[in-house]
mmCIF file of the C-alpha atoms, coordinates in Angstrom:
data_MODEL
# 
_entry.id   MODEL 
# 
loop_
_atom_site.group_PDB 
_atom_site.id 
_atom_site.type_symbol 
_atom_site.label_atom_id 
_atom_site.label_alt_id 
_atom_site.label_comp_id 
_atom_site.label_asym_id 
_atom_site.label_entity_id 
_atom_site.label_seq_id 
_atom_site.pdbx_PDB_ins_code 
_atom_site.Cartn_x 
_atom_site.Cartn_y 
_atom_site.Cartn_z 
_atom_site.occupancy 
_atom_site.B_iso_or_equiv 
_atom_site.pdbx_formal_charge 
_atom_site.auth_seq_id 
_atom_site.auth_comp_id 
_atom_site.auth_asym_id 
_atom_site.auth_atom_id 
_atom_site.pdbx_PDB_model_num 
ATOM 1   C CA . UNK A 1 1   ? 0.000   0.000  0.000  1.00 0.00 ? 1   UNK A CA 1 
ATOM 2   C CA . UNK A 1 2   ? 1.680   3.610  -1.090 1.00 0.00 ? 2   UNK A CA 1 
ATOM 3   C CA . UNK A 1 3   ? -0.955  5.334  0.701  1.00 0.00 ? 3   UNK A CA 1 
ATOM 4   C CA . UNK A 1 4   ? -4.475  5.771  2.513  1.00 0.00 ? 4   UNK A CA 1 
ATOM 5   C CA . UNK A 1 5   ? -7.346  7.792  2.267  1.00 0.00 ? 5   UNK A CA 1 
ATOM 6   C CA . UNK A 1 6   ? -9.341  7.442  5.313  1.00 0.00 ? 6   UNK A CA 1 
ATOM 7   C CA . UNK A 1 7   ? -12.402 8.759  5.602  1.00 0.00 ? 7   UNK A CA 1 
ATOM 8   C CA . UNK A 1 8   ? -13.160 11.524 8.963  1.00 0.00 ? 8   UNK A CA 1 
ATOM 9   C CA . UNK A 1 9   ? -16.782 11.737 8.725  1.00 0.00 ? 9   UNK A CA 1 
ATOM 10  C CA . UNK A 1 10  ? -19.827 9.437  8.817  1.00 0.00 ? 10  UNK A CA 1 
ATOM 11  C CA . UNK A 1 11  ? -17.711 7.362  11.194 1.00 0.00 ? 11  UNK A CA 1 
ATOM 12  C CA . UNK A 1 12  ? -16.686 8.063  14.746 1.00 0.00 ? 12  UNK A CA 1 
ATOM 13  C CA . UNK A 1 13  ? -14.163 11.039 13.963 1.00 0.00 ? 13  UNK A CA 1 
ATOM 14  C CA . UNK A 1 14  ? -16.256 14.543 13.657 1.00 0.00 ? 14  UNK A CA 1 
ATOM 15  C CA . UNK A 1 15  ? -13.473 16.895 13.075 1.00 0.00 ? 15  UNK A CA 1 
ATOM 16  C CA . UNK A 1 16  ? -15.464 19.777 11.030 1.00 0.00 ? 16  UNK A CA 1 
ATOM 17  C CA . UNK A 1 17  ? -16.938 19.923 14.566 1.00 0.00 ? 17  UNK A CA 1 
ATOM 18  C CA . UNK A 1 18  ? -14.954 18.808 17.709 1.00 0.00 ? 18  UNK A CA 1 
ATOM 19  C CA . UNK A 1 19  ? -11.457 19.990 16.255 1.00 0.00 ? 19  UNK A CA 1 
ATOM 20  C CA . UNK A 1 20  ? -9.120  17.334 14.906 1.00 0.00 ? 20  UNK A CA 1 
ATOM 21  C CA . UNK A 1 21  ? -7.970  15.893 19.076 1.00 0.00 ? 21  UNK A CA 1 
ATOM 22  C CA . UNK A 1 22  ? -11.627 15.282 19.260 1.00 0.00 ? 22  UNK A CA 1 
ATOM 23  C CA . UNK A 1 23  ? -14.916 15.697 21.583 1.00 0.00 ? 23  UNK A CA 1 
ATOM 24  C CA . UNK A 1 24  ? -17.813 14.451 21.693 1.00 0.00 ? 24  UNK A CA 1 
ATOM 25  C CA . UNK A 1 25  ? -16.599 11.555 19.304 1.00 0.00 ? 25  UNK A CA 1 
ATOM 26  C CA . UNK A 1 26  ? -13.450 10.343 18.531 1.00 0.00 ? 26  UNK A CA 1 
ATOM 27  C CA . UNK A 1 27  ? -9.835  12.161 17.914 1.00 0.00 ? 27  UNK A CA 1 
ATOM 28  C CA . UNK A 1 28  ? -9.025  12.845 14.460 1.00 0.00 ? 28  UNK A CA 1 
ATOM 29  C CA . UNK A 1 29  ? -5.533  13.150 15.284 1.00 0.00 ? 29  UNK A CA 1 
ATOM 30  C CA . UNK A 1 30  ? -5.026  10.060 17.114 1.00 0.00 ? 30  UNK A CA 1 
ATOM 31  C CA . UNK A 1 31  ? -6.137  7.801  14.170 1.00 0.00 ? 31  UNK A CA 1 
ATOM 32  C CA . UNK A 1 32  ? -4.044  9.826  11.876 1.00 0.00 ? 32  UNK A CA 1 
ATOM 33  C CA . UNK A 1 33  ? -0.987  8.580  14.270 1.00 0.00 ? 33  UNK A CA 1 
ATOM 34  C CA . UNK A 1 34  ? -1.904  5.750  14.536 1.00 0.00 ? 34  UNK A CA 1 
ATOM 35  C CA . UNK A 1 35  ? -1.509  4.868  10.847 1.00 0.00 ? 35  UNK A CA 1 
ATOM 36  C CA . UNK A 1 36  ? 1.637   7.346  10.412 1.00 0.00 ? 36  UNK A CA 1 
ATOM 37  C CA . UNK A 1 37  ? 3.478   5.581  13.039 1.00 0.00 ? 37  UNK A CA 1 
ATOM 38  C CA . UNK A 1 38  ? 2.312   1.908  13.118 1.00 0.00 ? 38  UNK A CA 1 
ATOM 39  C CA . UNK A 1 39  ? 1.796   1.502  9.011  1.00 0.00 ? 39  UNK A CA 1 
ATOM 40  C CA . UNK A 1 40  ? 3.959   3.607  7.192  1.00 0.00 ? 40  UNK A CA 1 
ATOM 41  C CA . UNK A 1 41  ? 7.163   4.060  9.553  1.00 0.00 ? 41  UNK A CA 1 
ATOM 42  C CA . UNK A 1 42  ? 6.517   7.894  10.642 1.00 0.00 ? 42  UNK A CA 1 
ATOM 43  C CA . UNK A 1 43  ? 5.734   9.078  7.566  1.00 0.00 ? 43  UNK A CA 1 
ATOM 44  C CA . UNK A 1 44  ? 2.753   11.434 7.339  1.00 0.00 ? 44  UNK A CA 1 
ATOM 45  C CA . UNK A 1 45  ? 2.416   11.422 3.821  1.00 0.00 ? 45  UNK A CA 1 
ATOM 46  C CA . UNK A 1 46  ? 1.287   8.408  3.515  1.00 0.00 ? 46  UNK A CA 1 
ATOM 47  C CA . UNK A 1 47  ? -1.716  9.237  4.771  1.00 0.00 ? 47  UNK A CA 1 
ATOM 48  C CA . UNK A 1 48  ? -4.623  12.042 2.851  1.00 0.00 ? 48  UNK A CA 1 
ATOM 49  C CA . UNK A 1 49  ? -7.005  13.495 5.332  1.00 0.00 ? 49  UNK A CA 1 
ATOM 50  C CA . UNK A 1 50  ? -10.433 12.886 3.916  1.00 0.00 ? 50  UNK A CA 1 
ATOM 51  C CA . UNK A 1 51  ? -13.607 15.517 4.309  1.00 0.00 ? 51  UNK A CA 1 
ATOM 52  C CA . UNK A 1 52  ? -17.101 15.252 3.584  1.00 0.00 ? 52  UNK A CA 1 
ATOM 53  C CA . UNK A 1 53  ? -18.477 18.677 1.838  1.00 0.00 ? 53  UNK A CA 1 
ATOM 54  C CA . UNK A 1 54  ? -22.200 17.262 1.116  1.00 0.00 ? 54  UNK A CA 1 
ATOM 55  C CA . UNK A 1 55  ? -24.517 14.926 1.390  1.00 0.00 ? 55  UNK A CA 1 
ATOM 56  C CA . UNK A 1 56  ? -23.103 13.699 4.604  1.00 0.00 ? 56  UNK A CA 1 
ATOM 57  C CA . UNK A 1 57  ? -25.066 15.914 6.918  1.00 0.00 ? 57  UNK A CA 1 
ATOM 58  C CA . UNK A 1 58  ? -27.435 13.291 8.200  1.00 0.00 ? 58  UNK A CA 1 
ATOM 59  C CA . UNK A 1 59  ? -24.408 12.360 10.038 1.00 0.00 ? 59  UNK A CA 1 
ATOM 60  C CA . UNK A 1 60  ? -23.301 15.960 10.530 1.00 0.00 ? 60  UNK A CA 1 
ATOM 61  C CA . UNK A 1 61  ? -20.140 15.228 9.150  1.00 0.00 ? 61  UNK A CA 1 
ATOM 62  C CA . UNK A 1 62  ? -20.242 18.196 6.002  1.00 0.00 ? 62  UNK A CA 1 
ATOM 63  C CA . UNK A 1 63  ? -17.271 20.295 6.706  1.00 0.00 ? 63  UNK A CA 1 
ATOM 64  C CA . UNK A 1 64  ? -17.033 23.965 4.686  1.00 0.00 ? 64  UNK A CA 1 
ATOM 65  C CA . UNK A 1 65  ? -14.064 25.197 3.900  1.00 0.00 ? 65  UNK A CA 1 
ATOM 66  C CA . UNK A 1 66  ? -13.402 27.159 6.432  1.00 0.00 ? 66  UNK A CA 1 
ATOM 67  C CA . UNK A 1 67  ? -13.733 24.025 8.794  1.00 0.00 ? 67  UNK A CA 1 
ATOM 68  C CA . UNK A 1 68  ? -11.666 22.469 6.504  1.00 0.00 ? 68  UNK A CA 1 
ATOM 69  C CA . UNK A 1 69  ? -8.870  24.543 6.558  1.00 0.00 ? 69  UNK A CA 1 
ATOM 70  C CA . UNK A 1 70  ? -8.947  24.805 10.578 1.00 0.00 ? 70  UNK A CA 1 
ATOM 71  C CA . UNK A 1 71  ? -8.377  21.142 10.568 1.00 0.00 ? 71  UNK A CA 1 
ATOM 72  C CA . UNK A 1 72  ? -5.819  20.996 8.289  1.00 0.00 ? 72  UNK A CA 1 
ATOM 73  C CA . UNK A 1 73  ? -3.806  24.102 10.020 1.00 0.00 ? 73  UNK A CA 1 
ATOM 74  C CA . UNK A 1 74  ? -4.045  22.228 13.312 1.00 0.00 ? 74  UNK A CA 1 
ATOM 75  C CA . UNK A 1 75  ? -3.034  19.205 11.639 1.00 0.00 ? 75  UNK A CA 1 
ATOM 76  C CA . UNK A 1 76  ? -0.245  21.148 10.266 1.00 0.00 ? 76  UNK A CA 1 
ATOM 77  C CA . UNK A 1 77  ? 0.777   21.689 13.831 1.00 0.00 ? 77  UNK A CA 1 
ATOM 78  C CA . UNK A 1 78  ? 1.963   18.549 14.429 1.00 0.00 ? 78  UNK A CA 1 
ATOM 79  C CA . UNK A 1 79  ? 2.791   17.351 11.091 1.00 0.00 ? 79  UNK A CA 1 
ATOM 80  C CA . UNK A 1 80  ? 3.812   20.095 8.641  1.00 0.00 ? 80  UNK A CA 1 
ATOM 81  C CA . UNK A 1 81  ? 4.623   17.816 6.240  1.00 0.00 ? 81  UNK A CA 1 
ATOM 82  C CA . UNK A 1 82  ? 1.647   15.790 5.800  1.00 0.00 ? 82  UNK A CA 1 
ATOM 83  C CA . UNK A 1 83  ? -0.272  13.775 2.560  1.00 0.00 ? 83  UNK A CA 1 
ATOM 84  C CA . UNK A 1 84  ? -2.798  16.661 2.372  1.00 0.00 ? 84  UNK A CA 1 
ATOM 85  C CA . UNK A 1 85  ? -6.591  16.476 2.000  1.00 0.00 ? 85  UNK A CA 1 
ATOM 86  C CA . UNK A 1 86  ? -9.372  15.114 -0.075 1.00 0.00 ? 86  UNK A CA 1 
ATOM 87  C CA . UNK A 1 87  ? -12.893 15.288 -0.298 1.00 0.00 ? 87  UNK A CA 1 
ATOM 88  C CA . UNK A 1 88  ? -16.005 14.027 -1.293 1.00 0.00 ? 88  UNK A CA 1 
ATOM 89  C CA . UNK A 1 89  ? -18.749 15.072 -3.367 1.00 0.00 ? 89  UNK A CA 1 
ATOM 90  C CA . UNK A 1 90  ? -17.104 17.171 -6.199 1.00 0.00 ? 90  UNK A CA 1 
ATOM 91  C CA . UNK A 1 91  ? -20.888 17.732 -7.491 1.00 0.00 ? 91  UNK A CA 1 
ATOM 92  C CA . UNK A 1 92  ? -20.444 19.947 -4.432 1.00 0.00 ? 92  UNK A CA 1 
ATOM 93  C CA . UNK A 1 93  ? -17.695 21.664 -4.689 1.00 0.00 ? 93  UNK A CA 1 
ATOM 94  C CA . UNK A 1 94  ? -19.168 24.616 -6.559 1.00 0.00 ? 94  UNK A CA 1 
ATOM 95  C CA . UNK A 1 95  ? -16.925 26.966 -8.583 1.00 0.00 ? 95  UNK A CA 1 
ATOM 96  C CA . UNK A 1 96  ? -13.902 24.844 -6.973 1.00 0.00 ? 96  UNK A CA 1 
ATOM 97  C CA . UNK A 1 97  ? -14.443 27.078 -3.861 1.00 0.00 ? 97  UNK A CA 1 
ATOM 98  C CA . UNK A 1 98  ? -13.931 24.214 -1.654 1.00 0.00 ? 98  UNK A CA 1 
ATOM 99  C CA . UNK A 1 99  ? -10.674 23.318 -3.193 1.00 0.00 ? 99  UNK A CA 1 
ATOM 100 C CA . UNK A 1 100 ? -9.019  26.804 -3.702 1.00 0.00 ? 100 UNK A CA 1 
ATOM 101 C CA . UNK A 1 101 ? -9.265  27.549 -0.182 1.00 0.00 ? 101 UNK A CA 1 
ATOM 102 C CA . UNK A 1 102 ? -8.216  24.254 1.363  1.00 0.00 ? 102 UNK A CA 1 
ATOM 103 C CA . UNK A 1 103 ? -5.655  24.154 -1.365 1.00 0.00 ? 103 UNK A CA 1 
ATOM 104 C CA . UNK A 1 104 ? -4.356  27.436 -0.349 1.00 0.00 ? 104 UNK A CA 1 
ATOM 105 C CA . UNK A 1 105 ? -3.508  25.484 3.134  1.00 0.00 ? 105 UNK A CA 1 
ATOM 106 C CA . UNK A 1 106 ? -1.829  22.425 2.055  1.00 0.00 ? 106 UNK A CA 1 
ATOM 107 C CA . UNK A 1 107 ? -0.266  23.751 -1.068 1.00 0.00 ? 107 UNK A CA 1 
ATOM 108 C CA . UNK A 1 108 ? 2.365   25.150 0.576  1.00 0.00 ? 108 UNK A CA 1 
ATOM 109 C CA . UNK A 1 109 ? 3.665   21.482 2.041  1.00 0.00 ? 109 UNK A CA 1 
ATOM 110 C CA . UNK A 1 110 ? 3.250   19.940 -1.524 1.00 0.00 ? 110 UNK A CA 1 
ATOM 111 C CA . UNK A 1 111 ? 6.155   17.575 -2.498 1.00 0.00 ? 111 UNK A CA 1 
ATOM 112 C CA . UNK A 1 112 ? 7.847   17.712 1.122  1.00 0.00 ? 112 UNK A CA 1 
ATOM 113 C CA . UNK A 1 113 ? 8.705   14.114 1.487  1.00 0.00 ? 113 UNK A CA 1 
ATOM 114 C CA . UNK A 1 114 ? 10.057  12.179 3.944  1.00 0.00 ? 114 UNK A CA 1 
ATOM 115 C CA . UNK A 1 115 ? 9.285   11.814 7.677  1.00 0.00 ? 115 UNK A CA 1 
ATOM 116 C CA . UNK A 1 116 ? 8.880   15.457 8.934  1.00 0.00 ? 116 UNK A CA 1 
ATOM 117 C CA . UNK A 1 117 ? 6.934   16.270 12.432 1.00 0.00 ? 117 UNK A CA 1 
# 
């Protein structure tokens, strides 16, 4: 496996919400360690934080952008270098507004490499 894409929303992880170390539910953060550290040997690459951006609100997992973004700066904090973000729906990702702002936050990290914390 080169890499994962695990899903935080509709499960037990409500970042958009609680903050990526968690809440109500489950930490975001701690999973994400979990598989940097015990699957791919420190290296936070490996793994692409996933968001929901519609049709998961029955689980009120939707994040916005700005949520988005929030998560991924705090993830930033304790792995700048990190495999970055996707989502799901693109039907609702409207004028790529989603994107270009979450983009604007992990751009900056693209093509970092290596095990960085």
């Amino acid at each position: 496996v080169d890499f994962v894409m695990p899903q935080y929303y509709n499960g037990i992880t409500r970042p958009n919400t609680d903050g990526i170390n968690g809440g109500v539910f489950s930490s975001a953060l701690a999973h994400f360690k979990t598989l940097v550290e015990d699957c791919f040997g420190n290296d936070p690459t490996k793994v692409v934080f996933g968001f929901c951006i519609g049709d998961c609100g029955d689980t009120n997992s939707n994040s916005n952008a700005q949520q988005a973004v929030s998560v991924m700066n705090d993830l930033k904090q304790e792995y700048a270098c990190n495999g970055g973000a996707f989502f799901w729906n693109a039907a609702h990702d409207l004028m790529g507004a989603w994107s270009k702002a979450v983009g604007g936050t992990v751009s900056p990290a693209r093509g970092c490499g290596g095990s960085v914390k």
